[in-house]
N, C-alpha and C positions, 0 to 999 in steps of 0.2 A: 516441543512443537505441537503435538496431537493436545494440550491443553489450552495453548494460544488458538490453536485451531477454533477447539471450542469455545474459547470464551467468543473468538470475533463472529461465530456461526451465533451463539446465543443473545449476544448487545443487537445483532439487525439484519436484514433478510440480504442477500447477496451470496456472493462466492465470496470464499475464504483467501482463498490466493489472488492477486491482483499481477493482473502484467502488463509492461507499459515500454513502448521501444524507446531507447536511450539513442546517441550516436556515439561510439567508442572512438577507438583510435583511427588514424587516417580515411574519418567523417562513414564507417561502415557501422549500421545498425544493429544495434542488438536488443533483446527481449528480457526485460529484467522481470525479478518474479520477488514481490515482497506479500505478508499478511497485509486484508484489507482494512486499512484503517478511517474512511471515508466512506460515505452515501451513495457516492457517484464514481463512475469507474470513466475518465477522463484520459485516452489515446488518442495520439492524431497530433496534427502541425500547430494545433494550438492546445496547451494544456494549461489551466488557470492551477496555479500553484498554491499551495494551502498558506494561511498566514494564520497569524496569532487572533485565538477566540474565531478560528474559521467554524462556520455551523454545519459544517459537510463532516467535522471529525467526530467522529463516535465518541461516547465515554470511551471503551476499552482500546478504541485508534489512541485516544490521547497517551493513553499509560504506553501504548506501546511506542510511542512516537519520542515519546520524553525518553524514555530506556534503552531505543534504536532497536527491538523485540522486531517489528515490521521487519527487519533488515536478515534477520534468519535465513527464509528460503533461499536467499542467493548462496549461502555455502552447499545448498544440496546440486 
């Protein structure tokens, strides 16, 4: 984790953890927490979702995106 950390701190300027509210079960909100793998840190009632050859993913977003690496923080 303290590796990915770095690499997403060295690929581009931002924060390293991204968090973004989801709505779980019986429509009650929660706060997820992945590595950032994007430019833009997009919260809120609209959020434009990545697609293929999106220009918002960093090189080292990609690798972690293809691997599901981003998806770490949620087991802490």
């Amino acid at each position: 984790l303290v590796l990915v950390a770095l690499l997403v701190r060295l690929d581009s300027k931002g924060p390293v953890l991204f968090r973004q509210t989801r709505t779980g079960k019986d429509g009650h909100p929660f706060q997820i927490y992945k590595f950032r793998t994007m430019r833009v840190l997009d919260d809120g009632a609209v959020v434009h979702q990545a697609t293929r050859g999106d220009a918002r993913v960093t090189r080292v977003g990609a690798l972690l995106r293809r691997t599901s690496i981003d998806e770490l923080p949620q087991l802490l």
